[in-house]
C-alpha positions in Angstrom: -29.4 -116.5 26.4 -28.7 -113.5 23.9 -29.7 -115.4 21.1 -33.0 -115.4 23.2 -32.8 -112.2 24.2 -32.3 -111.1 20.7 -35.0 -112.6 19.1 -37.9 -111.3 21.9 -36.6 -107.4 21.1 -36.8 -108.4 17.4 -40.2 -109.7 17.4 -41.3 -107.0 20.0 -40.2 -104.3 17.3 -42.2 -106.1 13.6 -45.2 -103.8 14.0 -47.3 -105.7 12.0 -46.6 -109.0 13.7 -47.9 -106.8 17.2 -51.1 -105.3 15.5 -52.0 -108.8 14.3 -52.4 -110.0 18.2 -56.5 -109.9 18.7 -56.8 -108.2 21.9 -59.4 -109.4 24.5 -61.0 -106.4 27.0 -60.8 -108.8 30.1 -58.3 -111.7 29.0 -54.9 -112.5 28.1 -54.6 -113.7 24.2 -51.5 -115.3 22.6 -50.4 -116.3 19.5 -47.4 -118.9 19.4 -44.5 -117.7 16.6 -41.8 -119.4 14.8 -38.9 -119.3 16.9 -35.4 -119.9 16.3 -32.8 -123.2 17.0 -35.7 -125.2 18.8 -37.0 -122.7 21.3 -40.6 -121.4 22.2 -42.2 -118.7 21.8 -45.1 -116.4 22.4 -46.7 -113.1 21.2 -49.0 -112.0 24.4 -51.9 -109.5 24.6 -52.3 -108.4 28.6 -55.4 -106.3 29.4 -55.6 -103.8 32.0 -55.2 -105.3 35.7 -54.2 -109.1 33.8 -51.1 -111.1 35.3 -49.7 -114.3 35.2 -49.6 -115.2 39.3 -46.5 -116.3 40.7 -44.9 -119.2 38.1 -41.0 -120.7 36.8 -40.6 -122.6 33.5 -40.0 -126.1 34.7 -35.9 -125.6 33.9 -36.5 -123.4 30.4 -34.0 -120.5 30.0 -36.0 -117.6 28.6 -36.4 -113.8 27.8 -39.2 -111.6 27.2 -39.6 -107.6 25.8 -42.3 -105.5 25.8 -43.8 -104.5 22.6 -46.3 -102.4 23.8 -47.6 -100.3 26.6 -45.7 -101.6 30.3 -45.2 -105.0 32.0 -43.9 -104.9 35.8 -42.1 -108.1 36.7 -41.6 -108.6 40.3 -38.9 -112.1 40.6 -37.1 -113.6 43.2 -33.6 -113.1 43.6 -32.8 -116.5 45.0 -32.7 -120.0 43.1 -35.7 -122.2 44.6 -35.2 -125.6 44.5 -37.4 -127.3 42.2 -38.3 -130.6 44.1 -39.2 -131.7 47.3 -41.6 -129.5 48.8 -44.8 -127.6 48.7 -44.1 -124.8 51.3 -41.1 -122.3 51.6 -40.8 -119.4 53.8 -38.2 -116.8 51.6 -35.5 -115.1 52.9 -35.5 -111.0 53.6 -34.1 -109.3 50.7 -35.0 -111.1 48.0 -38.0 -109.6 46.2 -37.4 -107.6 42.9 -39.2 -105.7 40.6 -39.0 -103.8 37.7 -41.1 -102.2 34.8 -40.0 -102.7 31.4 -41.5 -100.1 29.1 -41.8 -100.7 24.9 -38.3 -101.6 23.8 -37.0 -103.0 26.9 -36.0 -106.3 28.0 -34.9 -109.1 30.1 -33.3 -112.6 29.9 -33.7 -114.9 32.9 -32.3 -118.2 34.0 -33.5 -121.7 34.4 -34.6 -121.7 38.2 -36.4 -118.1 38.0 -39.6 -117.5 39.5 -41.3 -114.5 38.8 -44.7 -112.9 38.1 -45.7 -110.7 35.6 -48.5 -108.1 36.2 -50.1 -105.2 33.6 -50.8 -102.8 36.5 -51.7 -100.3 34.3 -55.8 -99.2 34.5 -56.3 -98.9 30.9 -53.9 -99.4 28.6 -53.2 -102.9 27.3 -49.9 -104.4 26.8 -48.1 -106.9 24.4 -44.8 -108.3 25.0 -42.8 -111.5 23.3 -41.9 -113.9 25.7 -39.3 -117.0 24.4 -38.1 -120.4 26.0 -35.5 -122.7 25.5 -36.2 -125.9 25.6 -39.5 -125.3 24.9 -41.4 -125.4 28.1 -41.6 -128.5 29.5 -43.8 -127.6 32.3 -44.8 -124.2 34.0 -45.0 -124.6 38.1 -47.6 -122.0 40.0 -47.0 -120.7 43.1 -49.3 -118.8 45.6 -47.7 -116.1 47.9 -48.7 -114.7 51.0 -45.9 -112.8 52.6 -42.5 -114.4 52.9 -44.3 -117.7 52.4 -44.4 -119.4 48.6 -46.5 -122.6 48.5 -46.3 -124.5 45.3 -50.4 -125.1 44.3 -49.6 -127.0 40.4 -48.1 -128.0 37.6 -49.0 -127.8 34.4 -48.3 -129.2 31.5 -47.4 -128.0 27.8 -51.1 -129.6 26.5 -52.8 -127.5 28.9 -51.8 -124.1 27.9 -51.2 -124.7 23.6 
């Protein structure tokens, strides 16, 4: 993981590659960028108010830095299993969050699940975000209190 770690603060610092990202007023944008030893990754624009919902990276290791303005992840602290059901109710104590300014970091696991938010009212954001393996799949969850119901799976095709 620092090899994936290093590359997403790498990218996240190349200035030019961040002010070549079009930026939409209302919608995410992405460009996809050559990444190193057979991983993934991502440059991503993320307007004021824009998140990602409640998602995991079907197995992918993976780290992500923020380039520009602030991105607040809020993850679980738990491993969820991966198979087998379509309803959990999560344990007390597990909910995390932090805000990772321009500059800063984070690598995560394979079984993470996470959100990412811009809760910012206007300033956009731009962060690198990068997998290994390359994402086979992305599951998306909804959440309504302690309870975390899996709603789909998507596949690579559906997000390139």
């Amino acid at each position: 993981m620092p090899e994936l770690l290093d590359f997403a603060r790498r990218a996240a610092s190349d200035s030019e590659l961040v002010a070549a990202l079009p930026l939409d007023p209302e919608a995410r944008t992405w460009i996809r960028l050559d990444a190193p030893g057979g991983s993934e990754a991502w440059l991503i624009g993320w307007p004021p108010g824009t998140g990602t919902g409640w998602h995991d990276h079907g197995g992918s290791r993976g780290a992500f830095a923020t380039a520009d303005g602030e991105l607040t992840e809020q993850s679980l602290a738990a491993p969820i299993p991966t198979e087998g059901w379509r309803t959990l109710e999560l344990a007390d104590g597990i909910d995390r969050e932090r805000r990772l300014g321009a500059g800063q970091a984070r690598g995560f696991g394979p079984h993470h699940v996470h959100q990412v938010l811009n809760l910012s009212a206007e300033a956009h954001a731009v962060s690198v975000h990068v997998y290994y393996p390359p994402l086979p799949l992305i599951r998306r969850y909804s959440r309504t209190g302690p309870l975390l119901r899996l709603e789909t799976v998507e596949q690579p095709e559906e997000w390139t």
